[in-house]
Backbone bond lengths (Angstrom), bond angles and torsions (degrees), N, CA, C in turn:
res aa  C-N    CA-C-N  psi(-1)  N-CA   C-N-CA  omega(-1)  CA-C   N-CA-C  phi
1 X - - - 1.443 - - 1.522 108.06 -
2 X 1.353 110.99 127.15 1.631 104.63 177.90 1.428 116.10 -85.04
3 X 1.048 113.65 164.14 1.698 131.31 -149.23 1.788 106.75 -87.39
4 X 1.169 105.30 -2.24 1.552 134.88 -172.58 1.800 96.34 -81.37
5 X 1.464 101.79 -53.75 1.202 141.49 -121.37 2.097 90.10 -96.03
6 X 1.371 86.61 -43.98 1.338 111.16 -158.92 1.718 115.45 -83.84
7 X 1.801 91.55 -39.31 1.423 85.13 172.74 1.755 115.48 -95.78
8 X 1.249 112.52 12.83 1.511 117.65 179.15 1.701 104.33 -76.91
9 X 1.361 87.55 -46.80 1.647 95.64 168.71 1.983 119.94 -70.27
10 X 0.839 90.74 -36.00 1.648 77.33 -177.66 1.859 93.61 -75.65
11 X 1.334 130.02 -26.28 1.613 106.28 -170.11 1.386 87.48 -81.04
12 X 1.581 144.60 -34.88 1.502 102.63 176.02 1.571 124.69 -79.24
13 X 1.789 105.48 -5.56 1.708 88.72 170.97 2.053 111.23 -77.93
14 X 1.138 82.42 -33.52 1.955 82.60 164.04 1.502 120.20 -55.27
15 X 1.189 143.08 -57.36 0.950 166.50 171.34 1.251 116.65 -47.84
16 X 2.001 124.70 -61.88 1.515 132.62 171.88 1.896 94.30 -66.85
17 X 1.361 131.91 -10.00 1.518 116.62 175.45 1.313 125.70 -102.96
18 X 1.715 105.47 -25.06 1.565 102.43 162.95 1.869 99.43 -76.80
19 X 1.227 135.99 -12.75 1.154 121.18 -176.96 1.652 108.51 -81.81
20 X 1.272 108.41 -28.08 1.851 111.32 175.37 1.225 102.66 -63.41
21 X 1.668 128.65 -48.25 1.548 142.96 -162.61 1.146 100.94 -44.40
22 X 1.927 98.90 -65.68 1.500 112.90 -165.95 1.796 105.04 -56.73
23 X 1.102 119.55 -56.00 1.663 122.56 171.77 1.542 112.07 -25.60
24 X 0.954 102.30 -76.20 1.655 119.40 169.14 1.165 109.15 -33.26
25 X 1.318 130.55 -69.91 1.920 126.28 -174.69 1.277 113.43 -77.45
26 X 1.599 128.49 -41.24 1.103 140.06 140.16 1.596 123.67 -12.64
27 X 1.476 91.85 -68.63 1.872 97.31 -136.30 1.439 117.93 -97.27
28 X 1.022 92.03 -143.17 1.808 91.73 178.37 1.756 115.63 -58.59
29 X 1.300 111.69 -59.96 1.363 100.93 -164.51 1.552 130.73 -74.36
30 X 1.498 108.58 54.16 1.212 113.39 156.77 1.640 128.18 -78.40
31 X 1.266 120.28 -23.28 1.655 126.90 153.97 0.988 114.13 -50.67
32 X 1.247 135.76 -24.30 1.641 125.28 -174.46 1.410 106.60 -51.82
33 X 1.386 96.01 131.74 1.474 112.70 156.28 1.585 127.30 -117.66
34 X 1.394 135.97 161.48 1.372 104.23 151.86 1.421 107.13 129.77
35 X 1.395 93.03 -150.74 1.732 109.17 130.55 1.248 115.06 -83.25
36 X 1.045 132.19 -34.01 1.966 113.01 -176.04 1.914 102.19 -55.52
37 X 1.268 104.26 -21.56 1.490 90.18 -169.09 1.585 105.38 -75.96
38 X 1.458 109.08 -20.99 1.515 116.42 167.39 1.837 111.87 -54.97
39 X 0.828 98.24 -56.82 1.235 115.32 -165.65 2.020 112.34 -80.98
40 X 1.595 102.89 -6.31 1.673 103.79 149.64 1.352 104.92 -89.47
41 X 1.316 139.98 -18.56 1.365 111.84 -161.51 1.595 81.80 -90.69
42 X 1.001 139.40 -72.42 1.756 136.19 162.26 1.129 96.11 35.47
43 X 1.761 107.03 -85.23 1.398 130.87 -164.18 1.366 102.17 -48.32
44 X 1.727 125.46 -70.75 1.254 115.16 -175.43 1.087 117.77 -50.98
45 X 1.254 138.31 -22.85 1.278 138.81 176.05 2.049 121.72 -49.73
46 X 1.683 86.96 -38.48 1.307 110.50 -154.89 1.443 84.43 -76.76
47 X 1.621 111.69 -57.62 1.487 100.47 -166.17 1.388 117.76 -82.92
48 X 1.536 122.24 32.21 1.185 119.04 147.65 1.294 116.16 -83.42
49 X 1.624 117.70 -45.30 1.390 127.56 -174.84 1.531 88.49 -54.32
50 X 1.362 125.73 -60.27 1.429 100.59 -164.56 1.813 125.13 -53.35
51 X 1.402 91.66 -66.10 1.866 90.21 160.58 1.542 101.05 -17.63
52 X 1.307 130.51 -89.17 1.867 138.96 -147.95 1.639 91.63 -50.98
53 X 1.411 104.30 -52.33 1.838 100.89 179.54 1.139 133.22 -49.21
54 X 1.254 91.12 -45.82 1.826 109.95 -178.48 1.825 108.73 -66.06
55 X 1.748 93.16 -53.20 1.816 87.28 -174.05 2.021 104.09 -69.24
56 X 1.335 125.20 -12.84 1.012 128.79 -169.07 1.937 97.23 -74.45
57 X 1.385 111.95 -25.29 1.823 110.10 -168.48 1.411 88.35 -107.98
58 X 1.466 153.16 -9.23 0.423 124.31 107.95 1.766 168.50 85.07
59 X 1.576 88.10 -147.43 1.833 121.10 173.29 0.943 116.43 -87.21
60 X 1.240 114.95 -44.14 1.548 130.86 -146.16 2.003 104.19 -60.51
61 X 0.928 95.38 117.69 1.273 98.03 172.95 1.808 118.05 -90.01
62 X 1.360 109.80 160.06 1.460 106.34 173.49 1.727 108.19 -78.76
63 X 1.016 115.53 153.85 1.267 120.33 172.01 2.180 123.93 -67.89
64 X 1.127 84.82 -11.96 1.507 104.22 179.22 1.470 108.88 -78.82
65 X 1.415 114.86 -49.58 1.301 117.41 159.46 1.435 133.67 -37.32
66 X 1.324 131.38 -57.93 1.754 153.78 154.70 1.479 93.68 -27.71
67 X 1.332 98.37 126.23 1.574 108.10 146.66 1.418 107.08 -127.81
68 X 1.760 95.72 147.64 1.609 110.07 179.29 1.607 95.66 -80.42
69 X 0.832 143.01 -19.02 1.378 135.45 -169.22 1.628 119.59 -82.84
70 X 1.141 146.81 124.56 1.307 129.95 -139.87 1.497 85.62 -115.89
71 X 1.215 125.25 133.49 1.796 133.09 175.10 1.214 113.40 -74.46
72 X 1.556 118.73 125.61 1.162 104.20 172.12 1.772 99.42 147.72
């Protein structure tokens, strides 16, 4: 996968998860009761993983890049 490729995708998994977040504190489902209230924290859950995913594609550097040798 190219690196072009890679971080286009992590800014919309960053991006589609602060947009669930904001929904969530924001939006409609503050009535939940129940189980639905199970099933908002779910959600927030999810759009954390996305955030960590997204900034994880990203950062992520190739390993080819790194040098053990410190400059200087």
């Amino acid at each position: 996968m190219s690196m072009g490729l890679r971080r286009a995708g992590g800014i919309v998994g960053v991006m589609g998860g602060m947009g669930l977040a904001a929904w969530l504190v924001f939006g409609g489902p503050q009535d939940w009761d129940g189980g639905l209230r199970l099933v908002r924290h779910g959600l927030a859950l999810v759009s954390l993983g996305a955030i960590n995913g997204g900034a994880w594609l990203v950062f992520s550097g190739r390993q080819d890049d790194a040098s053990d040798v410190a400059a200087g």
